[in-house]
C-alpha positions in Angstrom: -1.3 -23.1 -18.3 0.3 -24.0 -14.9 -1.9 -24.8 -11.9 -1.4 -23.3 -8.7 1.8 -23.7 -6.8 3.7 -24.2 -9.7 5.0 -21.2 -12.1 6.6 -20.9 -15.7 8.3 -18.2 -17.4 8.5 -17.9 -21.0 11.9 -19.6 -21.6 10.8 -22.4 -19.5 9.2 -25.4 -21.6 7.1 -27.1 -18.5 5.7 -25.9 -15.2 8.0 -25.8 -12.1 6.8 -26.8 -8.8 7.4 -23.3 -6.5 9.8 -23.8 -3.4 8.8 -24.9 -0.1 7.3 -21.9 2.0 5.8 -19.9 -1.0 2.7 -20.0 -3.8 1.1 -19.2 -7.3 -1.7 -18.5 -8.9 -3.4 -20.5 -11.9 -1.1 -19.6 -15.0 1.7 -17.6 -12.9 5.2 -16.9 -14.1 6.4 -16.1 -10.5 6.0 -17.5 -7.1 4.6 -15.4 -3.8 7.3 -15.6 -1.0 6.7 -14.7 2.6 7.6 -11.3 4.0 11.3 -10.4 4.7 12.4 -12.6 1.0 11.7 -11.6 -2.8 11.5 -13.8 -5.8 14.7 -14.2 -7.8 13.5 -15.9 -11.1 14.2 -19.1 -9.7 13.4 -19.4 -5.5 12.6 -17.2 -2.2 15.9 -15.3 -1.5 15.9 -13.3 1.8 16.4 -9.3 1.8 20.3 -8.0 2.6 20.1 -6.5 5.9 18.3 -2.8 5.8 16.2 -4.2 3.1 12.4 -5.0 3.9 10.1 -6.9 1.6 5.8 -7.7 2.1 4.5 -11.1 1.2 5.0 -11.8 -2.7 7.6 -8.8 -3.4 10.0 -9.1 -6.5 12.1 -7.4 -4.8 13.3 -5.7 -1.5 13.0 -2.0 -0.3 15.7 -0.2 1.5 14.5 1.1 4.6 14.6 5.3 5.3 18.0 6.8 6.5 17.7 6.7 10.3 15.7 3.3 10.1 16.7 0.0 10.4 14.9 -3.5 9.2 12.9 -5.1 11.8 11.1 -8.8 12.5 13.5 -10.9 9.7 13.4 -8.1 6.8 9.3 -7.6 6.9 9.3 -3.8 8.0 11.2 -0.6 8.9 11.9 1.0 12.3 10.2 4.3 12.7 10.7 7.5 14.2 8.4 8.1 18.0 4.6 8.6 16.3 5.1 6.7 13.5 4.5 3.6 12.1 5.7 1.2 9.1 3.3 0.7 6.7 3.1 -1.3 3.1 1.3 0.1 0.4 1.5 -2.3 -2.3 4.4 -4.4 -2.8 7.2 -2.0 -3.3 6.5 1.2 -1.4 6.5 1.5 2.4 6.7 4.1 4.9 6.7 5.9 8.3 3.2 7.1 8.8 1.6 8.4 11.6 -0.3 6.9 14.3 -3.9 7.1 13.8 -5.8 9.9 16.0 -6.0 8.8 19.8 -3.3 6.3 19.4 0.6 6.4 20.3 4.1 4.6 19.6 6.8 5.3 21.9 10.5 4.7 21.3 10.2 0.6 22.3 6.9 -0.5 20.1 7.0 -1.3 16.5 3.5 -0.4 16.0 1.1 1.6 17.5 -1.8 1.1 20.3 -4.8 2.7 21.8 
């Protein structure tokens, strides 16, 4: 099996190294990439603009109608109140701020 930082998929005969910037676990057919890129089978490619991606996705999420990508493809503008969160590695979304916290039209996230 491959070690780690290196990857193999079943048509491949030997373990590849995994491009600069991104990971693997013992034995992995796939490499991790950052936030804001998704693995192609091959290297780290970066999401088309409106599409958002959390560390290690195999692929990018379009952002809600009304929302645009934010901080190089790694989350979604949200509406006043809400704020983008992952759950997993495909599914994100607009979720309200905690109780006693706010975002206004300017913040990303939000705050106390």
């Amino acid at each position: 099996s491959c070690s780690a930082g290196t990857y193999k998929t079943e048509k491949m005969v030997s373990c590849v190294s995994c491009p600069a910037g991104s990971t693997s676990t013992e034995g992995s057919g796939y490499c991790s990439c950052k936030a804001g890129t998704h693995w192609n089978e091959t290297t780290c490619e970066i999401c088309s603009d409106n599409f958002v991606s959390p560390q290690g996705a195999l692929q990018c999420t379009e952002c809600p109608a009304g929302s645009k990508s934010l901080d190089n493809g790694t989350s979604c503008s949200c509406p006043v109140g809400r704020q983008w969160r992952w759950d997993g590695k495909t599914n994100g979304t607009c979720e309200p701020c905690l109780h006693g916290s706010y975002k206004a039209e300017n913040m990303q996230i939000c705050a106390a």
